[in-house]
PQR file with spaces between the fields and no chain letter, atoms N, CA, C, O and H, PARSE charges and radii, in Angstrom:
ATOM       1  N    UNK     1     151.428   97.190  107.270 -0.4000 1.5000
ATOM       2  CA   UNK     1     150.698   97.511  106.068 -0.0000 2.0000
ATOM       3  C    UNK     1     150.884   96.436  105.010  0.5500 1.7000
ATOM       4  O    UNK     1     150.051   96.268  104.119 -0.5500 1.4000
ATOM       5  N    UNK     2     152.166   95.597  105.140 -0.4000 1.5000
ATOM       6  CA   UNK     2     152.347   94.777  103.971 -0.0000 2.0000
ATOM       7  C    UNK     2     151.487   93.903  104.023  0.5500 1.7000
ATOM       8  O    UNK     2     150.879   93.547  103.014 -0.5500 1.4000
ATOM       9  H    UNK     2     152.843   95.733  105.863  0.4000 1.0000
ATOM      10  N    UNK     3     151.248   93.326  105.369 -0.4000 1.5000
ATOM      11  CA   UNK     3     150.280   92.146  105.791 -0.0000 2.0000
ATOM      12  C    UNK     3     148.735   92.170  105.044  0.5500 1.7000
ATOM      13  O    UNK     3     147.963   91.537  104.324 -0.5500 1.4000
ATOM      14  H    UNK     3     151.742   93.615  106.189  0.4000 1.0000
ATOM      15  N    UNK     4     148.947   93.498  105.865 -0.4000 1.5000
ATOM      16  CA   UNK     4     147.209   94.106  105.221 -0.0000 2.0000
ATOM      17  C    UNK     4     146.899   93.727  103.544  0.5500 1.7000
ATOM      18  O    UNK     4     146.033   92.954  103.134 -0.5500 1.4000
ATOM      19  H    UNK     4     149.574   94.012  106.450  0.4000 1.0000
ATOM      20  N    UNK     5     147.568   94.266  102.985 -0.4000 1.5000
ATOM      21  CA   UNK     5     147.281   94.613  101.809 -0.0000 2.0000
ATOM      22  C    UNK     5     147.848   93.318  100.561  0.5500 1.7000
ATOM      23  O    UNK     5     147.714   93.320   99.338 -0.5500 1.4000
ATOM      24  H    UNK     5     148.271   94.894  103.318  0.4000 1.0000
ATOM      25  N    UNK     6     148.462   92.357  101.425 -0.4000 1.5000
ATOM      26  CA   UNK     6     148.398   90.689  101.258 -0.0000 2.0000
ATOM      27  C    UNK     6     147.132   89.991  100.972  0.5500 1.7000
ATOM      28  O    UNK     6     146.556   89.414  100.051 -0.5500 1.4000
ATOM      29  H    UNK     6     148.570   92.356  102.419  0.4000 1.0000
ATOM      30  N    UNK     7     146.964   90.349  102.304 -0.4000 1.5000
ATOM      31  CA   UNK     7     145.759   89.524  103.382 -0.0000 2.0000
ATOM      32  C    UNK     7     144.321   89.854  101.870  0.5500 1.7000
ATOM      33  O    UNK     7     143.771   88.951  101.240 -0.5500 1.4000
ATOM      34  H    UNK     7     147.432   90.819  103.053  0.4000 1.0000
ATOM      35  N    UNK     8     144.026   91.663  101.646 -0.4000 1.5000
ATOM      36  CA   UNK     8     143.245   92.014  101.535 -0.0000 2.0000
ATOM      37  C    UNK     8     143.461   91.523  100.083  0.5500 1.7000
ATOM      38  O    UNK     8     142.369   91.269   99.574 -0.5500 1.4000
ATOM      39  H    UNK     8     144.473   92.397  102.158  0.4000 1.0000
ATOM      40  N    UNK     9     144.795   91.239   99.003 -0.4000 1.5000
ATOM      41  CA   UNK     9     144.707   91.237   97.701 -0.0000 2.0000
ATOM      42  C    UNK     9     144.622   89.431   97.379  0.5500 1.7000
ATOM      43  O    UNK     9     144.608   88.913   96.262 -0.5500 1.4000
ATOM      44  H    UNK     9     145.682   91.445   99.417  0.4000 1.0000
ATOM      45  N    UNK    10     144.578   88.771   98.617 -0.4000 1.5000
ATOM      46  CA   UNK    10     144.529   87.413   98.586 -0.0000 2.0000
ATOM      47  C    UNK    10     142.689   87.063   98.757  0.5500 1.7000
ATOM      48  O    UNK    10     142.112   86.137   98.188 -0.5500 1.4000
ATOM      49  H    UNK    10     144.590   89.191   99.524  0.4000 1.0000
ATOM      50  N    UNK    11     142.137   87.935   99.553 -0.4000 1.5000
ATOM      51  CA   UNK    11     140.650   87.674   99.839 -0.0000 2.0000
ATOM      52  C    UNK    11     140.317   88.560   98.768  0.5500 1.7000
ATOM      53  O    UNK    11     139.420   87.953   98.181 -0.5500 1.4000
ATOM      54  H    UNK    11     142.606   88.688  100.014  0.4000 1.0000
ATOM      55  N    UNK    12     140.527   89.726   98.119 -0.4000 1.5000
ATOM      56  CA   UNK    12     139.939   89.937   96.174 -0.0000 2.0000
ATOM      57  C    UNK    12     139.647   88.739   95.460  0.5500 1.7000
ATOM      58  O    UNK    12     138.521   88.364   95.134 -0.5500 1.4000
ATOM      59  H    UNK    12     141.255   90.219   98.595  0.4000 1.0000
ATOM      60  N    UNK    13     140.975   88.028   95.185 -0.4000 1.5000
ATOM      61  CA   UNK    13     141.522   87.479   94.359 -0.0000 2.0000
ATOM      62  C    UNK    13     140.762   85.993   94.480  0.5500 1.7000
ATOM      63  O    UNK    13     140.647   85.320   93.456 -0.5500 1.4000
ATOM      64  H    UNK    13     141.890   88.333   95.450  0.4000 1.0000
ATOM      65  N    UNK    14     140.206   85.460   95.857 -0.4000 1.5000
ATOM      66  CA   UNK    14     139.551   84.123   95.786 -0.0000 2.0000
ATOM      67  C    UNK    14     137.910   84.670   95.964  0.5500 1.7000
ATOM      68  O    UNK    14     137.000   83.850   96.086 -0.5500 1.4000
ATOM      69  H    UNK    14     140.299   86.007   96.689  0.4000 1.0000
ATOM      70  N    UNK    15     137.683   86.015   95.963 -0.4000 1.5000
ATOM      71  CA   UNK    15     136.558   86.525   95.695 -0.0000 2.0000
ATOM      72  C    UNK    15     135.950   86.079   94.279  0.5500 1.7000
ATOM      73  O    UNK    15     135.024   85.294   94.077 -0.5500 1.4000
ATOM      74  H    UNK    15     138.422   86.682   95.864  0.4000 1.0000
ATOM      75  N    UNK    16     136.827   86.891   93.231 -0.4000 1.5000
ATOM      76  CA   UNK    16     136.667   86.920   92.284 -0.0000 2.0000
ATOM      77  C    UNK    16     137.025   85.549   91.439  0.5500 1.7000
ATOM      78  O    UNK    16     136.678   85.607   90.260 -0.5500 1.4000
ATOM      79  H    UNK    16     137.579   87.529   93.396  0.4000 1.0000
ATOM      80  N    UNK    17     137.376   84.877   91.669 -0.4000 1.5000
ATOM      81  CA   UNK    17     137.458   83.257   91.353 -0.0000 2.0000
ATOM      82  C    UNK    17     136.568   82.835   91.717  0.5500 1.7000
ATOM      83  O    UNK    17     136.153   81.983   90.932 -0.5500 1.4000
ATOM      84  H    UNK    17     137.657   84.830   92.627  0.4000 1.0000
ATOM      85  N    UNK    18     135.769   82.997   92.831 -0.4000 1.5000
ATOM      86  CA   UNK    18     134.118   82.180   92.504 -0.0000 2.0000
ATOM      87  C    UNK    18     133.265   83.070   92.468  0.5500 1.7000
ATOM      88  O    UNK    18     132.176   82.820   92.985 -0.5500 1.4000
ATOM      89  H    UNK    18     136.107   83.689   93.469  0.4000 1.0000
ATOM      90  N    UNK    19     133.490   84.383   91.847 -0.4000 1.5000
ATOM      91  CA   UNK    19     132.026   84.739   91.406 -0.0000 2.0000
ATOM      92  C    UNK    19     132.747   84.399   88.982  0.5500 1.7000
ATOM      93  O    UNK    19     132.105   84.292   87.938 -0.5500 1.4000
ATOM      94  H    UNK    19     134.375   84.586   91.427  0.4000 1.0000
ATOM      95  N    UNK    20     133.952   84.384   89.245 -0.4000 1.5000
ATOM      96  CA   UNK    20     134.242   83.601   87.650 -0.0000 2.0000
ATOM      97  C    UNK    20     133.695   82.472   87.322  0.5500 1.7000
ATOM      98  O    UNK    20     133.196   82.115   86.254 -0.5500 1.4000
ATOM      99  H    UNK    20     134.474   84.472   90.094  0.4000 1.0000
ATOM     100  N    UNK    21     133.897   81.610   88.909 -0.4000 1.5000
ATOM     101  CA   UNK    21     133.604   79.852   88.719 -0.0000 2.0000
ATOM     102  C    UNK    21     131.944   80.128   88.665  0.5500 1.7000
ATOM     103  O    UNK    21     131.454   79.527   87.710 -0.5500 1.4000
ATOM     104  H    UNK    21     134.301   81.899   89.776  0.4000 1.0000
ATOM     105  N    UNK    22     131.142   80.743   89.302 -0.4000 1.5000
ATOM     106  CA   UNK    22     129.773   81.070   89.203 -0.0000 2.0000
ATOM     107  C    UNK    22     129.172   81.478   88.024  0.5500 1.7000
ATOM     108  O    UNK    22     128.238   80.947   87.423 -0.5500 1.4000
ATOM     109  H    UNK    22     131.541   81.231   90.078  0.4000 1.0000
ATOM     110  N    UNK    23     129.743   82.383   87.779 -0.4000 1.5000
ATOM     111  CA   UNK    23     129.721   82.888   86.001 -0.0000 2.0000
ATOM     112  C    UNK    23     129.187   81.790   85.105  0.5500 1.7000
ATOM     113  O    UNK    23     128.082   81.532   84.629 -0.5500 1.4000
ATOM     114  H    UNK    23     130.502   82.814   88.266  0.4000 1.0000
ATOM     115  N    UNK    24     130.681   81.111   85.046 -0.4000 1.5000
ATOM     116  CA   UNK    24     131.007   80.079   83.995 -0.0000 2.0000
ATOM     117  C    UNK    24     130.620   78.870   83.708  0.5500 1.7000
ATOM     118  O    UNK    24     130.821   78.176   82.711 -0.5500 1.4000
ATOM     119  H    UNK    24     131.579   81.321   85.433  0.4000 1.0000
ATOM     120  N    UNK    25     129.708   78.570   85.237 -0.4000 1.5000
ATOM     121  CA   UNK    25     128.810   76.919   85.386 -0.0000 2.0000
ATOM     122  C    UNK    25     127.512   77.724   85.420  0.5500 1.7000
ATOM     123  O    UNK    25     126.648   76.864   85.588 -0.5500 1.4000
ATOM     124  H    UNK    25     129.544   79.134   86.046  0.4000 1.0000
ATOM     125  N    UNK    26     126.861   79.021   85.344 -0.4000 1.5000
ATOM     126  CA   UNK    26     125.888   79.303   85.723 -0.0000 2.0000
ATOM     127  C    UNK    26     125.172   79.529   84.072  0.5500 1.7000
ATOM     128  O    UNK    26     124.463   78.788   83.392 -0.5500 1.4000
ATOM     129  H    UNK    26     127.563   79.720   85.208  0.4000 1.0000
ATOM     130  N    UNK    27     125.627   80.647   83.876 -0.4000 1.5000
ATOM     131  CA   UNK    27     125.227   81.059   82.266 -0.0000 2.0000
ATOM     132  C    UNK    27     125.845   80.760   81.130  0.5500 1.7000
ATOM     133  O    UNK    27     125.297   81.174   80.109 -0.5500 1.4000
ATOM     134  H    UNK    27     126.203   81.249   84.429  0.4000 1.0000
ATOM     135  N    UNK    28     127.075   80.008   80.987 -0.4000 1.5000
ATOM     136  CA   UNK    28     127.778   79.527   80.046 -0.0000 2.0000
ATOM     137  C    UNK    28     127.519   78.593   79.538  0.5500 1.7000
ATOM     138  O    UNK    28     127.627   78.585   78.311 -0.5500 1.4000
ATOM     139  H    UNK    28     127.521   79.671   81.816  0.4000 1.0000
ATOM     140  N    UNK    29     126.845   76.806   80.552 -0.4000 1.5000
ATOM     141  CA   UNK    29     126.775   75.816   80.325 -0.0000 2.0000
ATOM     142  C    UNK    29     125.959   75.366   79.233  0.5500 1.7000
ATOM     143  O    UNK    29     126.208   74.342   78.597 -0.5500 1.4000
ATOM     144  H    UNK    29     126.757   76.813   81.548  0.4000 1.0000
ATOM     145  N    UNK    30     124.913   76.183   78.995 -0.4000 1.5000
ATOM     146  CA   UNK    30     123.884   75.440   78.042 -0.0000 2.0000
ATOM     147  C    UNK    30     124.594   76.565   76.682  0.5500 1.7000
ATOM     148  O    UNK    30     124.056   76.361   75.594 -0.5500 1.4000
ATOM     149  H    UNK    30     124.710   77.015   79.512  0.4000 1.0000
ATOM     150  N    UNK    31     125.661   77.632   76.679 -0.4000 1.5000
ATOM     151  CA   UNK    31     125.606   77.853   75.430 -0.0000 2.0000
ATOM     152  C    UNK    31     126.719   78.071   74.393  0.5500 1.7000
ATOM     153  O    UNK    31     126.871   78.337   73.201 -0.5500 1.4000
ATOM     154  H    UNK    31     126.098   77.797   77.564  0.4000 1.0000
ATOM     155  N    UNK    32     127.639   77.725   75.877 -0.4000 1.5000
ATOM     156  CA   UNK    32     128.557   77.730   74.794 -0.0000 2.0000
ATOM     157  C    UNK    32     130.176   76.762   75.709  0.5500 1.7000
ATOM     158  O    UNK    32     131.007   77.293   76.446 -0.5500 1.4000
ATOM     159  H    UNK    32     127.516   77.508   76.846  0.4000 1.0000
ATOM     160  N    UNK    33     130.141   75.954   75.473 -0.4000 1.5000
ATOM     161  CA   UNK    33     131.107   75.096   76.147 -0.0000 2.0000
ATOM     162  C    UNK    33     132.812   75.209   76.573  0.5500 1.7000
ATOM     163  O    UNK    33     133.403   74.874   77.600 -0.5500 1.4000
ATOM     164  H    UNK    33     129.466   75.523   74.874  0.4000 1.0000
ATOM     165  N    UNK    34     133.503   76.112   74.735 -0.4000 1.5000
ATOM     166  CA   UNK    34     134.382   76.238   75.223 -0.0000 2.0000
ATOM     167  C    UNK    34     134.952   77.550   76.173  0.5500 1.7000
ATOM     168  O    UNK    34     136.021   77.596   76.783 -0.5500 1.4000
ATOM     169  H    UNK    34     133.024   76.384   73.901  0.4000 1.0000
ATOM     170  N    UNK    35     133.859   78.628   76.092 -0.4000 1.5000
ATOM     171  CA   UNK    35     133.799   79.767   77.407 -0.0000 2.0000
ATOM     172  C    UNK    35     133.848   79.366   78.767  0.5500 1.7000
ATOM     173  O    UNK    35     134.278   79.954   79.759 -0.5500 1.4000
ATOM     174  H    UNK    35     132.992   78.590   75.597  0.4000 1.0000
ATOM     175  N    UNK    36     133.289   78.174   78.611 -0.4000 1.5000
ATOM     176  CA   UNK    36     132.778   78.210   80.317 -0.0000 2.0000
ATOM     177  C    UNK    36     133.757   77.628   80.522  0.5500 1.7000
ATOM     178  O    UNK    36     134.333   77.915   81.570 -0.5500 1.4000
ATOM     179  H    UNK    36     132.940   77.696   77.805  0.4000 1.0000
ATOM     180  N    UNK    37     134.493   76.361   79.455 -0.4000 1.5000
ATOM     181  CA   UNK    37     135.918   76.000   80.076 -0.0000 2.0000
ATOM     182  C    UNK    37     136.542   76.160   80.250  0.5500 1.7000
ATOM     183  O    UNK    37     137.281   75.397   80.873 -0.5500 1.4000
ATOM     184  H    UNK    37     134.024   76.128   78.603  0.4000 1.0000
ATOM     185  N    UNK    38     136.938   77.624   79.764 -0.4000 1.5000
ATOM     186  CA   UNK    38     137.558   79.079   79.582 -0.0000 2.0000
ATOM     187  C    UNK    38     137.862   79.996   81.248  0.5500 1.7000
ATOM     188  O    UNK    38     138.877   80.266   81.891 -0.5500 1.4000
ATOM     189  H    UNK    38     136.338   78.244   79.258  0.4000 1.0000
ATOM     190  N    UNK    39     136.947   80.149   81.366 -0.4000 1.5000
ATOM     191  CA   UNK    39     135.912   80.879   82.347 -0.0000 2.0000
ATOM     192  C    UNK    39     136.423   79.734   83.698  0.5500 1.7000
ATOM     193  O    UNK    39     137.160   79.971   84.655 -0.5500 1.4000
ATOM     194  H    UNK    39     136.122   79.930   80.844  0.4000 1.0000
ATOM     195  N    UNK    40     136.023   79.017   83.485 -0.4000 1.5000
ATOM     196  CA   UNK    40     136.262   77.531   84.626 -0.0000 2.0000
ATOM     197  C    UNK    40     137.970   77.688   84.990  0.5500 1.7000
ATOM     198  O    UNK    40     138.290   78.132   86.092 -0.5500 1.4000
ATOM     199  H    UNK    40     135.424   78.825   82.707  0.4000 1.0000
ATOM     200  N    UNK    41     138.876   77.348   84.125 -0.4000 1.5000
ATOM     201  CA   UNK    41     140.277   77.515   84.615 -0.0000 2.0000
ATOM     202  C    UNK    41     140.564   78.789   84.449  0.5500 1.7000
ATOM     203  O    UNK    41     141.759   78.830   84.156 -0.5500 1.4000
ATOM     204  H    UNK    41     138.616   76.988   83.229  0.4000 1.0000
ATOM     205  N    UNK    42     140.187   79.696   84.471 -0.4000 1.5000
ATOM     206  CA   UNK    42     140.537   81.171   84.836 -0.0000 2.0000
ATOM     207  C    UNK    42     139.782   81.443   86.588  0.5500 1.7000
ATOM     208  O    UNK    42     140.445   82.193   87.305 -0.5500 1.4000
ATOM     209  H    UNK    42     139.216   79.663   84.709  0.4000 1.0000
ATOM     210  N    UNK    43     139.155   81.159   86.882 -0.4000 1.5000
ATOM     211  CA   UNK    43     137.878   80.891   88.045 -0.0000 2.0000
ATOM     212  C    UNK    43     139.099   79.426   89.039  0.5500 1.7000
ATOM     213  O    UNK    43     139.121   79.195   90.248 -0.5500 1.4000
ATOM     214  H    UNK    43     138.617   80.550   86.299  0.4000 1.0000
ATOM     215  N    UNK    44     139.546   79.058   88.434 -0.4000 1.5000
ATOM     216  CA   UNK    44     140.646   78.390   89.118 -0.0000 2.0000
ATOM     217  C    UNK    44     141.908   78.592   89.661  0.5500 1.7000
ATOM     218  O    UNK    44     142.254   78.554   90.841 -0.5500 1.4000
ATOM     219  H    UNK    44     139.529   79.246   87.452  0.4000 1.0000
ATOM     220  N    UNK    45     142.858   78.916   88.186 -0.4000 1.5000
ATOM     221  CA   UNK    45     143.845   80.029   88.801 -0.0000 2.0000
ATOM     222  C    UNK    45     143.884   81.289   89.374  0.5500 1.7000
ATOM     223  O    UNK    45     144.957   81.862   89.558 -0.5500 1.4000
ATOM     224  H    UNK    45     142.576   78.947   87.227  0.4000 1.0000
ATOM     225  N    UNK    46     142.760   81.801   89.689 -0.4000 1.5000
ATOM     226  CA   UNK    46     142.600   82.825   90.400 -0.0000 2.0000
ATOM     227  C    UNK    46     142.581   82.434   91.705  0.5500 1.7000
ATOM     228  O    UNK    46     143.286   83.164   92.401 -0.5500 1.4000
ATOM     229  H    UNK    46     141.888   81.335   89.539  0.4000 1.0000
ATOM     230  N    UNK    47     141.984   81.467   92.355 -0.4000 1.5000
ATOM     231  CA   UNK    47     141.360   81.207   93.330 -0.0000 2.0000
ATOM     232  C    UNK    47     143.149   80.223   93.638  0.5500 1.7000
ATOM     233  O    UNK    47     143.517   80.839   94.638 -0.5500 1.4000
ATOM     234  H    UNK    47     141.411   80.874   91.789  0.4000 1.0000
ATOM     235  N    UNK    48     143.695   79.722   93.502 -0.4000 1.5000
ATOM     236  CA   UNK    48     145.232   78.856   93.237 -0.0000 2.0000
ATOM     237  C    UNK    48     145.810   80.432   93.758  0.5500 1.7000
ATOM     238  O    UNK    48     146.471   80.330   94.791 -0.5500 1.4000
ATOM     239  H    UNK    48     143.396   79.221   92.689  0.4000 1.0000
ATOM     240  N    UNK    49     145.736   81.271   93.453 -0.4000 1.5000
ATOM     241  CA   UNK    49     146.721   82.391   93.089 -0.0000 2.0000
ATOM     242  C    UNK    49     145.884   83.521   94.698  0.5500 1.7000
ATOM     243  O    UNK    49     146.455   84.472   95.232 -0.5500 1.4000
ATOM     244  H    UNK    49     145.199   81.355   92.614  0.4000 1.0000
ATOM     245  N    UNK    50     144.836   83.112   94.986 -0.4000 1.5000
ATOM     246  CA   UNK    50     144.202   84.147   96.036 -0.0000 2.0000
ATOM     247  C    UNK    50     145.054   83.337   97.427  0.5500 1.7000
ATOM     248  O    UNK    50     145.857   83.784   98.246 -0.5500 1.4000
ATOM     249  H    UNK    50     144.372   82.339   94.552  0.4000 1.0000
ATOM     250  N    UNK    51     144.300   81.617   97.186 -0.4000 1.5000
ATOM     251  CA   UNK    51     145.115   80.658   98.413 -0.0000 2.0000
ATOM     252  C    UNK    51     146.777   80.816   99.278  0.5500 1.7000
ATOM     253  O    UNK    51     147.118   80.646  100.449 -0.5500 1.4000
ATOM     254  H    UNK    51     143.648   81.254   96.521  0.4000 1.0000
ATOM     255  N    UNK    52     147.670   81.305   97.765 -0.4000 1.5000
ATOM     256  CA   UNK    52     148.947   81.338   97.637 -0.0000 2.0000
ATOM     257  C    UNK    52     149.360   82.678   98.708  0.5500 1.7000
ATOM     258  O    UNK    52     149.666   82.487   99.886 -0.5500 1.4000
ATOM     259  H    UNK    52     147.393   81.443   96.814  0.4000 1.0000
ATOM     260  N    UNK    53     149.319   83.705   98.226 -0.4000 1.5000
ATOM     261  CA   UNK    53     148.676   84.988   99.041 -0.0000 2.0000
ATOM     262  C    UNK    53     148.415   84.754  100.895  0.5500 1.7000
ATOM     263  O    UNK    53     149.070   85.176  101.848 -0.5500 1.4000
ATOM     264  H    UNK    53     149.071   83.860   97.270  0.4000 1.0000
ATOM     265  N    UNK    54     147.171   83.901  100.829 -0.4000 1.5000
ATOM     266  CA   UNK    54     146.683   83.669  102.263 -0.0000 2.0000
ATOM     267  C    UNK    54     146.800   82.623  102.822  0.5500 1.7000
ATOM     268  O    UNK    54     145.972   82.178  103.617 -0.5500 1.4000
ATOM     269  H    UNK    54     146.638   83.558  100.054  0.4000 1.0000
ATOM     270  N    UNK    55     148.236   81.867  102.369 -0.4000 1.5000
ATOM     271  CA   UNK    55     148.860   81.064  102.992 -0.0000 2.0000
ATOM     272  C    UNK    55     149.561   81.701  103.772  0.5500 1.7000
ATOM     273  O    UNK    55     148.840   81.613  104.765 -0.5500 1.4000
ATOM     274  H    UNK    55     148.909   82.228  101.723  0.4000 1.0000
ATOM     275  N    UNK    56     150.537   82.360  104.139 -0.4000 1.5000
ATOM     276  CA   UNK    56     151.488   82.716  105.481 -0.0000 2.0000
ATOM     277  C    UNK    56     150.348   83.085  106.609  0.5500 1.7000
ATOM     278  O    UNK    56     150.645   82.758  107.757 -0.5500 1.4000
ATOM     279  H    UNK    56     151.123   82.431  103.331  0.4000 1.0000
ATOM     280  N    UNK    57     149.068   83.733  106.411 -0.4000 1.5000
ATOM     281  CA   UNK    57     148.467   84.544  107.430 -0.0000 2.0000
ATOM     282  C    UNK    57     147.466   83.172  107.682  0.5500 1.7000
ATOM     283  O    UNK    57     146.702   83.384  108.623 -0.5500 1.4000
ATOM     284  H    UNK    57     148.826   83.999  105.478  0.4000 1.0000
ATOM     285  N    UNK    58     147.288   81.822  107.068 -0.4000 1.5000
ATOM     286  CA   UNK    58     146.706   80.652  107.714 -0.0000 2.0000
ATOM     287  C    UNK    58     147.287   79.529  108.230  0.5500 1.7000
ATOM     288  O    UNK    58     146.707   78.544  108.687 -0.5500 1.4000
ATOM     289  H    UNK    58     147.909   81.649  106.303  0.4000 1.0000
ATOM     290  N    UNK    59     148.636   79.753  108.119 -0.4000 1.5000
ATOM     291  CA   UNK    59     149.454   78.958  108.793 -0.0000 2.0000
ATOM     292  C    UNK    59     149.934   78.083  108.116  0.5500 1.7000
ATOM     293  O    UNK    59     150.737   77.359  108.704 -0.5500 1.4000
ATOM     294  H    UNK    59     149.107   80.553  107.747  0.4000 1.0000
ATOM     295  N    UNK    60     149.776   77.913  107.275 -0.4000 1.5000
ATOM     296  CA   UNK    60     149.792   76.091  106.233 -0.0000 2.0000
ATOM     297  C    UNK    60     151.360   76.570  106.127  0.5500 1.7000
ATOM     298  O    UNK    60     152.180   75.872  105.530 -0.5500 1.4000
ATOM     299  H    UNK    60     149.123   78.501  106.798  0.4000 1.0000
């Protein structure tokens, strides 16, 4: 169960880092700069923080 629920909070977690990184280059860019740069390294460390997670179950 621990694996599982690794596995499953590591594939959330780089989910939701590119639908942030999508967000933040999609509708942010033309209006407001420091959101999306905002938005951009939050959309980063998430996705840093999902990898971390689903490293033991990819071998690295």
């Amino acid at each position: 169960m621990g694996r599982w629920l690794r596995d499953g909070s590591g594939v959330l977690l780089v989910l939701c880092a590119i639908g942030a990184l999508f967000h933040g280059v999609t509708q942010l860019r033309g209006h407001d700069y420091l959101a999306s740069i905002v938005l951009t390294v939050t959309g980063l460390s998430l996705l840093r923080a999902g990898v971390e997670l689903l490293r033991p179950s990819l071998g690295e």
